[in-house]
Kinemage of the C-alpha trace (Angstrom):
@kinemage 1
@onewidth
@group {chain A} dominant
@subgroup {mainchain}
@vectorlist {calphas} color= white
{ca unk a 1} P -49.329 -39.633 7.143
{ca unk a 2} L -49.337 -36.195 5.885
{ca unk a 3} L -47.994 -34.443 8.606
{ca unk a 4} L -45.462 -37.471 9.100
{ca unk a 5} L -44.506 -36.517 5.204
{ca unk a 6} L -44.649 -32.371 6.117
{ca unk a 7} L -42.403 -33.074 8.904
{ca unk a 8} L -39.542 -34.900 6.644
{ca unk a 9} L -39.742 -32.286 3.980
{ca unk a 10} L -39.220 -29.418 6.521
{ca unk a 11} L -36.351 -31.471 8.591
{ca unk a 12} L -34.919 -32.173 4.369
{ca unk a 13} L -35.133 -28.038 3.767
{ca unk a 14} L -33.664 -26.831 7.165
{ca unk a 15} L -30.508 -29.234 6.558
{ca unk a 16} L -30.171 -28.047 3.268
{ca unk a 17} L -30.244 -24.239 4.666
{ca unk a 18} L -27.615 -25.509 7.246
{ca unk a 19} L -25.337 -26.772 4.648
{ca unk a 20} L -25.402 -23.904 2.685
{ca unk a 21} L -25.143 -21.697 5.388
{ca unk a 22} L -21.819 -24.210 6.599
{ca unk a 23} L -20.651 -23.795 3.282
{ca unk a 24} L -20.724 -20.399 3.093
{ca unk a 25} L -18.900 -19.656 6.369
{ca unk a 26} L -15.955 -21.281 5.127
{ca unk a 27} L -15.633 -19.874 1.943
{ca unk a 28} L -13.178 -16.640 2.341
{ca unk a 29} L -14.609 -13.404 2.825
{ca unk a 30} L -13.335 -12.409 -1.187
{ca unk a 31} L -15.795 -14.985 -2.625
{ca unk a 32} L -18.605 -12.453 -1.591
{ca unk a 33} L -17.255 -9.531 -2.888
{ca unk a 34} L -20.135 -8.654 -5.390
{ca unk a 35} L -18.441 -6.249 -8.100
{ca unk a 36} L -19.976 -2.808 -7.743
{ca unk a 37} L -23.293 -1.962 -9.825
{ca unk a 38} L -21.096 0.373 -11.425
{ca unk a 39} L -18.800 -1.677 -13.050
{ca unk a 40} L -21.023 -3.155 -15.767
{ca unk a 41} L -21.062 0.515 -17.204
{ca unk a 42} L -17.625 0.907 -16.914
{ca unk a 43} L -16.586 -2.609 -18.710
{ca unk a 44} L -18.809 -1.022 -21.695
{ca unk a 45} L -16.847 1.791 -21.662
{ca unk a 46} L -13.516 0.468 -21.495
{ca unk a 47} L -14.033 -2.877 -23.418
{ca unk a 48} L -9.960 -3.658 -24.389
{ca unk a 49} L -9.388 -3.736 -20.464
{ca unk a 50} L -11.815 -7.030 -20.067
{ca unk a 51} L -9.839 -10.336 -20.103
{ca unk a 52} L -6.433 -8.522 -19.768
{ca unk a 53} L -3.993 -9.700 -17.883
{ca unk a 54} L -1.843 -6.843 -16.394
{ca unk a 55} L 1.526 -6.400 -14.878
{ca unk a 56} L 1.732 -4.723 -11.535
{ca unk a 57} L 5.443 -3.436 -10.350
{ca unk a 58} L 5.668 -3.652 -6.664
{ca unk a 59} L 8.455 -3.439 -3.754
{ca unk a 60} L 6.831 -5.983 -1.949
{ca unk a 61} L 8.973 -5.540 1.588
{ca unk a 62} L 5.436 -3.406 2.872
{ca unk a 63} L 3.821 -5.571 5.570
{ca unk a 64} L 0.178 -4.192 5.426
{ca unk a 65} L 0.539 -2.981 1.704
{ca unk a 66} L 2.457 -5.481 -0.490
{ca unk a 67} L 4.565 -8.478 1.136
{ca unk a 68} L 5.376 -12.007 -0.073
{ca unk a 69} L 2.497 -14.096 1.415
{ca unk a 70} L 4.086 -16.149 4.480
{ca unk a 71} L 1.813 -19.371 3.438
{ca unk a 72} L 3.071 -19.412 0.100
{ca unk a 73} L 5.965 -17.159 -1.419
{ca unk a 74} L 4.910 -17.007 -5.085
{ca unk a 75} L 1.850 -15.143 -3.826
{ca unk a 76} L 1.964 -11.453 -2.482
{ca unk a 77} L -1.073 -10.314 0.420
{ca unk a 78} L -1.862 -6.820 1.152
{ca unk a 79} L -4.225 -3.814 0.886
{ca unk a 80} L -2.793 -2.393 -2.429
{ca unk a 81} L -2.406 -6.187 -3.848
{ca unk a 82} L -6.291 -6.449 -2.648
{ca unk a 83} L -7.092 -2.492 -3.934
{ca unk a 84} L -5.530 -3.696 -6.933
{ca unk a 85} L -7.613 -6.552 -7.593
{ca unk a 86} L -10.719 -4.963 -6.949
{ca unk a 87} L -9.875 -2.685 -9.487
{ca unk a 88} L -9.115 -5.135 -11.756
{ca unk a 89} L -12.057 -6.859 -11.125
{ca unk a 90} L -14.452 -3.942 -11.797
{ca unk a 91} L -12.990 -3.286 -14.918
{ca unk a 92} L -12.952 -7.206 -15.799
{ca unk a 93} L -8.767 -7.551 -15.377
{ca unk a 94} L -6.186 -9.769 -13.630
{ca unk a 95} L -2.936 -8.763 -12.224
{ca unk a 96} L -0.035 -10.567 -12.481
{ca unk a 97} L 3.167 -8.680 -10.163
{ca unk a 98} L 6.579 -7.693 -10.929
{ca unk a 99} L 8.499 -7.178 -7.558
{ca unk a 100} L 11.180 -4.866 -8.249
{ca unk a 101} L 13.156 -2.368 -5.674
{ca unk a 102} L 11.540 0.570 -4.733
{ca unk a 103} L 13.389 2.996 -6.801
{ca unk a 104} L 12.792 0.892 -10.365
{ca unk a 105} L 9.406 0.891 -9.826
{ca unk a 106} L 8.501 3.548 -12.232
{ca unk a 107} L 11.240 3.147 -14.452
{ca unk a 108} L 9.885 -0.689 -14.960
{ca unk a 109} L 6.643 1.289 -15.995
{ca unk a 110} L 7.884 3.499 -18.177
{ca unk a 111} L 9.841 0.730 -20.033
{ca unk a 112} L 6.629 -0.897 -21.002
{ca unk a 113} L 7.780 -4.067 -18.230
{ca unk a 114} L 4.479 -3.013 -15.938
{ca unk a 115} L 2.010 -1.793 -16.803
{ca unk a 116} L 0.343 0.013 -13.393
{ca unk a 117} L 2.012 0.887 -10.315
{ca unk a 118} L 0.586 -0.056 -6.832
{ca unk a 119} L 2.822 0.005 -4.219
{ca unk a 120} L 2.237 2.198 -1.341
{ca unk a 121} L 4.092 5.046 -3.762
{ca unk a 122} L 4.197 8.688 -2.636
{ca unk a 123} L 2.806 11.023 -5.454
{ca unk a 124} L 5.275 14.065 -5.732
{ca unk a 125} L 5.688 16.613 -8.315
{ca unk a 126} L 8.596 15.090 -9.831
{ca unk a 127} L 7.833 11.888 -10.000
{ca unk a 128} L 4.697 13.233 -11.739
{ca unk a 129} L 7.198 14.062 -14.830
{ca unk a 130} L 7.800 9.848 -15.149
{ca unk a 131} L 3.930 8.919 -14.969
{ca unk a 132} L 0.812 10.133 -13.873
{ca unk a 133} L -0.914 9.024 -10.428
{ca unk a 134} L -4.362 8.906 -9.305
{ca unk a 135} L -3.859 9.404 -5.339
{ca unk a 136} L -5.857 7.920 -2.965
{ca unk a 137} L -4.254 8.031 0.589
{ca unk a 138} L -2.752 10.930 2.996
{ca unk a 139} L 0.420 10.044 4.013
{ca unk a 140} L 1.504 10.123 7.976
{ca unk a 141} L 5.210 9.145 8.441
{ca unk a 142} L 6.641 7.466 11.280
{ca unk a 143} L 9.880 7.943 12.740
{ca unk a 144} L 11.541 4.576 13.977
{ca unk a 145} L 13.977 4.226 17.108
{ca unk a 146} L 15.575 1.906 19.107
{ca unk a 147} L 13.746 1.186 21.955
{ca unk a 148} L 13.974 3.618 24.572
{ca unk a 149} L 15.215 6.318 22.278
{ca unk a 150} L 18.405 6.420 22.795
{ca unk a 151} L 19.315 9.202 20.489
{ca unk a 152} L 16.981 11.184 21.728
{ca unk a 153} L 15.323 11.376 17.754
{ca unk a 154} L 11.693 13.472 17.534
{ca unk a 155} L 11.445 14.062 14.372
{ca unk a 156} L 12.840 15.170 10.846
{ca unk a 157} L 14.267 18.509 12.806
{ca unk a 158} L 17.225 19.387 14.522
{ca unk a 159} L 17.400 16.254 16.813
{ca unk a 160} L 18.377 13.942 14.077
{ca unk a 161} L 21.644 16.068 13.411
{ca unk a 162} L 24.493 13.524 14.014
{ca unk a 163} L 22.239 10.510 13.516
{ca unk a 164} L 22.437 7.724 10.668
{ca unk a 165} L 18.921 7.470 9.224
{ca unk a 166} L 18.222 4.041 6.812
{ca unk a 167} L 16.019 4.835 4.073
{ca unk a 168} L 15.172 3.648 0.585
{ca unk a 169} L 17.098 4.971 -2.308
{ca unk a 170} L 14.428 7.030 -4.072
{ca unk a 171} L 11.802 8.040 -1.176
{ca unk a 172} L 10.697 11.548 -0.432
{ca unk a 173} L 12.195 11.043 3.100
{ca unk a 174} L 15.994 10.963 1.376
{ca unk a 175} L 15.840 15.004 0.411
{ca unk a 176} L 14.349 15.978 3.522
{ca unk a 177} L 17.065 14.420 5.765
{ca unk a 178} L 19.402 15.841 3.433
{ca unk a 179} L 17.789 19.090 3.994
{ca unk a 180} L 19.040 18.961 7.474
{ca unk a 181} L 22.674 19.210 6.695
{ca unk a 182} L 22.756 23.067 6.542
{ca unk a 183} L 20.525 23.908 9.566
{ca unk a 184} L 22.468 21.352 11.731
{ca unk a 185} L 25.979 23.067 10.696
{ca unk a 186} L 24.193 26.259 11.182
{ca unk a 187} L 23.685 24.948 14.936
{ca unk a 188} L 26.899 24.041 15.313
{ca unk a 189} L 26.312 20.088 15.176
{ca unk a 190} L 27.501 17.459 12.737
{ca unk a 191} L 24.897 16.746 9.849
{ca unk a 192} L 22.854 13.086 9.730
{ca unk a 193} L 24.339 10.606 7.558
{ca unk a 194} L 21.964 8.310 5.228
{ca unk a 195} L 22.253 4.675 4.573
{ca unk a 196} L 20.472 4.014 1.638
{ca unk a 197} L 18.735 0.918 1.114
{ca unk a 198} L 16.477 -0.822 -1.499
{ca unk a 199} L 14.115 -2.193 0.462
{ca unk a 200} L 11.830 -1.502 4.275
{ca unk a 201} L 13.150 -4.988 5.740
{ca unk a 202} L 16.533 -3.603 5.410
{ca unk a 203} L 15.995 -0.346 6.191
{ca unk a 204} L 14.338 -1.705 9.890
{ca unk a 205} L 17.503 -4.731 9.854
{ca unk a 206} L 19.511 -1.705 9.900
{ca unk a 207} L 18.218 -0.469 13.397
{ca unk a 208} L 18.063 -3.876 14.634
{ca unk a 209} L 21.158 -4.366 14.186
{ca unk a 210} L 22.428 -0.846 15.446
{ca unk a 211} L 24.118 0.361 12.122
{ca unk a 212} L 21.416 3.148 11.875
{ca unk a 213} L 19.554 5.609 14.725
{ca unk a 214} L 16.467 5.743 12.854
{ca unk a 215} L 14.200 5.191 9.882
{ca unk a 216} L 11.330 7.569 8.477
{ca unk a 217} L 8.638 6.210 6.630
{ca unk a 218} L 4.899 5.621 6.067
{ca unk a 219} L 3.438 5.225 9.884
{ca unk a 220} L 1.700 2.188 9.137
{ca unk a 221} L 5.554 0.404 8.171
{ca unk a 222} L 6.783 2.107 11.036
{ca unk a 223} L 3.871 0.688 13.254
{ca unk a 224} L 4.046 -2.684 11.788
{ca unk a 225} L 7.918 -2.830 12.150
{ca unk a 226} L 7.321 -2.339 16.113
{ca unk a 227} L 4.591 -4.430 16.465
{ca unk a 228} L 6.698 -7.033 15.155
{ca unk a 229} L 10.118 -5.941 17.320
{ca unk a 230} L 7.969 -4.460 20.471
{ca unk a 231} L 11.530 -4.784 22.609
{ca unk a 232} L 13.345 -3.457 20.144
{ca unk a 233} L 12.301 -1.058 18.540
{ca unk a 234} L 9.477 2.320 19.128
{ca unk a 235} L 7.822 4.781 17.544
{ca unk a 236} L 9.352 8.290 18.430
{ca unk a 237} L 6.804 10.720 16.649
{ca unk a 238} L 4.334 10.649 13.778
{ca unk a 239} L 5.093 13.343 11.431
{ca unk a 240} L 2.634 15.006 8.861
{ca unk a 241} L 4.101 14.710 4.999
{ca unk a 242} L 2.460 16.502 2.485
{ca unk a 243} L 2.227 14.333 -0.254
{ca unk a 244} L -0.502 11.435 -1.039
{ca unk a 245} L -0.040 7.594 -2.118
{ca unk a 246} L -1.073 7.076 -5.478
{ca unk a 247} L -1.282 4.703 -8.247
{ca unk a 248} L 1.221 5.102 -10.883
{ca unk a 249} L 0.073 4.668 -14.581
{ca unk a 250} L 1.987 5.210 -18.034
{ca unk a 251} L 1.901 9.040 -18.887
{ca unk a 252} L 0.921 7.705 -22.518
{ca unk a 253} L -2.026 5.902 -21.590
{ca unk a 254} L -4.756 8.787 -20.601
{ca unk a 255} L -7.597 6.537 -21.289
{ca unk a 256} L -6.368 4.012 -19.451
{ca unk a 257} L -6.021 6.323 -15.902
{ca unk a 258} L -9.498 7.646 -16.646
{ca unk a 259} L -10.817 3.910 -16.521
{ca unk a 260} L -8.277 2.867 -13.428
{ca unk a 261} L -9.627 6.721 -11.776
{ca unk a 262} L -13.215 5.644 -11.946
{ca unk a 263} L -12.685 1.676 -11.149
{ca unk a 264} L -11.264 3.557 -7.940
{ca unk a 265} L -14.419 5.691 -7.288
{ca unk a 266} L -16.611 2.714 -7.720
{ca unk a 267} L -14.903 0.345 -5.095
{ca unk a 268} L -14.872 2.904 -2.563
{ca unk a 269} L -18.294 4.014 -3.479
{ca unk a 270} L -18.758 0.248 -2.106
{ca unk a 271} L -17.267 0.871 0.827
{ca unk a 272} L -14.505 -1.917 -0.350
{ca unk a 273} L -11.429 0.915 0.235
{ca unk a 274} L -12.397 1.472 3.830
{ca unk a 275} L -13.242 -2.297 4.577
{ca unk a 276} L -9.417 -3.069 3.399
{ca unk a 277} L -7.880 -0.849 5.190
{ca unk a 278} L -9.479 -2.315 8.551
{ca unk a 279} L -8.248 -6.233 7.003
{ca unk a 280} L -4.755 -4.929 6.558
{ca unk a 281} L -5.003 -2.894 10.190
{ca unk a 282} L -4.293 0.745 8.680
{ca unk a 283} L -5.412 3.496 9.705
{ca unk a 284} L -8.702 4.540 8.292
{ca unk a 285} L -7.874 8.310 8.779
{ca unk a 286} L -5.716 7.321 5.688
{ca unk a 287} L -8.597 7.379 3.284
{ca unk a 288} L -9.354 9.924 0.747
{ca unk a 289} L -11.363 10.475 -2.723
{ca unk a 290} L -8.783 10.122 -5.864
{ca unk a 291} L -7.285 12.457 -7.244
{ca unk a 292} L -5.212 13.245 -10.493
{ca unk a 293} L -1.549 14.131 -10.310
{ca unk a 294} L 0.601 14.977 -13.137
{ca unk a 295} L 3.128 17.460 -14.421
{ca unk a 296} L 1.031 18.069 -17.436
């Protein structure tokens, strides 16, 4: 009898182990997150963050980054959305998002409409005069084509004199294509042209639909737009850029970057940085330690 009793108690425990373990396999991989050790420290520190809820601009037209979530449009997927939120969640915030075109993005934060910028946003020098950035990812730019090439594109140089290139109104990419003018003349060939656009999706319609020769941007866009288009469109070269991507903040707010700067060091001290940027399919070669930029 009590062996017959032993028995039923161990069959009871192992089916309550399998449930739980059921249960836990189809709960998404975000419900295990645990928050970083750190955090508690940090949520002492910074008590008026905890129970905020924030406003985060974004251009969300950035598959891998920021996009409107295909399942349901009122939501937005993506590494920064996800970097975002673990950042939020370490220093006991939420994030609400304000899509916006690329080139309001940091006037919408200096107006007091956002109040943090992450959206796969080059740090440069002058931008740095509008807010300050904490950077955390090199930047490798793509250059998009036709398939097959036809203009015979390999880079921001010389071969791109006579081409259109699509970009977004405000990107780093817009001066150095500009830049090009005087060297192609120089050569005796006509200077690029620039369509200027306020989004990615239009920038890539534009080569689609054979208004433009080619499109320079972060490699991952680039990479996604051709996995997407793979006979229509290639990758001619990857380019180095020397600038990072970094997270915009209010230039009036110093306390608030220190506590976003070492929310940052936390989750990638947990290894959540790198384990987003294999989710989203980036490149991991992408990650570095933050920074600070500013023209301060």
């Amino acid at each position: 009898m009590q062996n017959w009793l032993f028995t039923r108690a161990r069959q009871a425990l192992m089916a309550a182990l399998g449930a739980i373990v059921a249960t836990s396999l189809l709960m998404p991989m975000g419900a295990h997150a645990a928050t970083p050790p750190g955090c508690a420290a940090l949520q002492a520190k910074y008590p008026d963050l905890k129970g905020k809820t924030l406003v985060n601009a974004i251009n969300p037209h950035t598959p891998g980054y920021e996009a409107i979530d295909p399942k349901d449009p009122s939501k937005y997927v993506g590494f920064d959305i996800d970097l975002g939120e673990a950042i939020g969640d370490c220093l006991g915030f939420k994030l609400t998002y304000k899509p916006v075109t690329f080139a309001a993005l940091l006037t919408t934060l200096a107006s007091g409409q956002a109040d943090i910028v992450i959206s796969d946003i080059y740090a440069t020098k002058e931008r740095a005069k509008a807010a300050d950035f904490i950077t955390y990812s090199k930047v490798f730019d793509g250059v998009l084509v036709a398939k097959g090439n036809p203009k015979g594109i390999h880079g921001i140089d010389l071969t791109m004199c006579g081409a259109a290139a699509a970009e977004n109104t405000g990107f780093v990419e817009v001066p150095l294509v500009q830049d090009l003018g005087p060297k192609c003349k120089a050569e005796g060939k006509p200077e690029p042209t620039l369509q200027l656009y306020d989004n990615n999706a239009n920038c890539i319609q534009a080569i689609l639909a054979g208004r433009a020769d080619t499109y320079v941007n972060d490699v991952n866009t680039v990479d996604q737009a051709v996995k997407a288009n793979p006979d229509k469109l290639e990758k001619a070269i990857a380019v180095t850029i020397p600038y990072s991507v970094g997270i915009a903040v209010p230039k009036t707010k110093p306390e608030f970057r220190a506590a976003v700067m070492a929310a940052l060091i936390e989750v990638q001290k947990a290894g959540t940085h790198m384990e987003l940027l294999k989710k989203w399919e980036l490149d991991v070669n992408n990650f570095k330690e933050p920074d600070i930029l500013t023209a301060d």
